[in-house]
C-alpha positions as a LaTeX table, in Angstrom:
\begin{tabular}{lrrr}
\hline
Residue & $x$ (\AA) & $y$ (\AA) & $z$ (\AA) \\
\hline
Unk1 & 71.78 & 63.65 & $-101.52$ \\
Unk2 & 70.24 & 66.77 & $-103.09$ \\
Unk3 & 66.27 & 67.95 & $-102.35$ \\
Unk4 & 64.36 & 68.79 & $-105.33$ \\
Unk5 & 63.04 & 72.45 & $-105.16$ \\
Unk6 & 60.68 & 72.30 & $-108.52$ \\
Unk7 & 59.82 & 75.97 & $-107.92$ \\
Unk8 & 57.54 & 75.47 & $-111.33$ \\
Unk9 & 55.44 & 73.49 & $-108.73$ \\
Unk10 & 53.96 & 76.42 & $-107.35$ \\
Unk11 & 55.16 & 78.58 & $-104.01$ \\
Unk12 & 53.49 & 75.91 & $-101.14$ \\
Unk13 & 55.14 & 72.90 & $-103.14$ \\
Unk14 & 58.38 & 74.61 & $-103.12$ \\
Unk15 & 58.27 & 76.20 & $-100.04$ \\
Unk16 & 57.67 & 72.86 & $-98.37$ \\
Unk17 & 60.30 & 70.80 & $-100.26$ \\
Unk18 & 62.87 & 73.75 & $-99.22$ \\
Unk19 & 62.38 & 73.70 & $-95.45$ \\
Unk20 & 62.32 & 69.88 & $-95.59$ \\
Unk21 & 65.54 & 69.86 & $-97.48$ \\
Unk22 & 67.11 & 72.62 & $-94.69$ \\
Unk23 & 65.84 & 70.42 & $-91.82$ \\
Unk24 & 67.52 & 67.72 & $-93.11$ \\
Unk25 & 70.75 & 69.65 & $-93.73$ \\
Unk26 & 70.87 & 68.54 & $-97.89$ \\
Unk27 & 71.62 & 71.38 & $-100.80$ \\
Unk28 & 68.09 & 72.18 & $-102.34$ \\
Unk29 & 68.22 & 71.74 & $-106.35$ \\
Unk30 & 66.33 & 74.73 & $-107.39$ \\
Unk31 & 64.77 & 73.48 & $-110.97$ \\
Unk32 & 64.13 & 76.75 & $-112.99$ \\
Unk33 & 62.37 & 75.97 & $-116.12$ \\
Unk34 & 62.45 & 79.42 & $-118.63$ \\
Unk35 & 59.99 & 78.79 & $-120.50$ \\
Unk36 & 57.38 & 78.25 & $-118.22$ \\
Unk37 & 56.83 & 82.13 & $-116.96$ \\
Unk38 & 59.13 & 81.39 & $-114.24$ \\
Unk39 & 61.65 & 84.66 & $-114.34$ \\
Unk40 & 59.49 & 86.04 & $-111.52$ \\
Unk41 & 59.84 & 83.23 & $-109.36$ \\
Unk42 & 63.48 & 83.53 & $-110.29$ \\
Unk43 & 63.53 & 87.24 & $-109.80$ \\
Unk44 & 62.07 & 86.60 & $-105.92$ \\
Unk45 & 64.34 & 84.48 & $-104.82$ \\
Unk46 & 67.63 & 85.99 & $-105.99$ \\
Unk47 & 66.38 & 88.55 & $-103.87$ \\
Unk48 & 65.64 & 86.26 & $-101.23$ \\
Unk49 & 61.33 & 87.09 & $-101.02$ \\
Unk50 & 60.70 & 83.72 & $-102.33$ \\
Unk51 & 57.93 & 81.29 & $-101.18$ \\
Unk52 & 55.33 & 81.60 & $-99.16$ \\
Unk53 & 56.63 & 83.30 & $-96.00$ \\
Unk54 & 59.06 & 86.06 & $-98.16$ \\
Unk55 & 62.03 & 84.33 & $-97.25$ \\
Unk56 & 63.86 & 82.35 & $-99.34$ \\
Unk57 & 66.63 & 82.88 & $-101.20$ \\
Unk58 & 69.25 & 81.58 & $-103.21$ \\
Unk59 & 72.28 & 80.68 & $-101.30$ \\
Unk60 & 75.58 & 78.37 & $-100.71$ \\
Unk61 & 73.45 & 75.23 & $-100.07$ \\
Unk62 & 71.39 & 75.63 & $-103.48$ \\
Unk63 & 72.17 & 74.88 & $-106.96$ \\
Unk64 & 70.30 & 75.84 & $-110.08$ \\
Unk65 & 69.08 & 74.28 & $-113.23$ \\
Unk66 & 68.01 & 76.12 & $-116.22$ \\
\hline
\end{tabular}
């Protein structure tokens, strides 16, 4: 099973459905849509200052859809 991260959702939708996904111990599908202005978003959490609290990041337990 794989939690849906639709960071396109906003930072407290996303933020939310990736600390439910890590409590539950499942790989967070990080759904980066392009062509919605999203590169930012992107750009955050490669760096790992994504969502609302700064801190999350792109890791082993997330995948990536472009």
């Amino acid at each position: 099973m794989i939690m849906g991260g639709e960071v396109y959702l906003g930072e407290p939708t996303y933020t939310a459905a990736w600390d439910i996904g890590r409590k539950l111990g499942l790989q967070v599908a990080a759904h980066i849509l392009s062509p919605f202005g999203i590169r930012p978003i992107l750009d955050d959490l490669a760096a790992g200052t994504g969502g609302t609290g700064n801190n999350i990041g792109l890791d082993p337990t997330t995948c990536s859809s472009t």
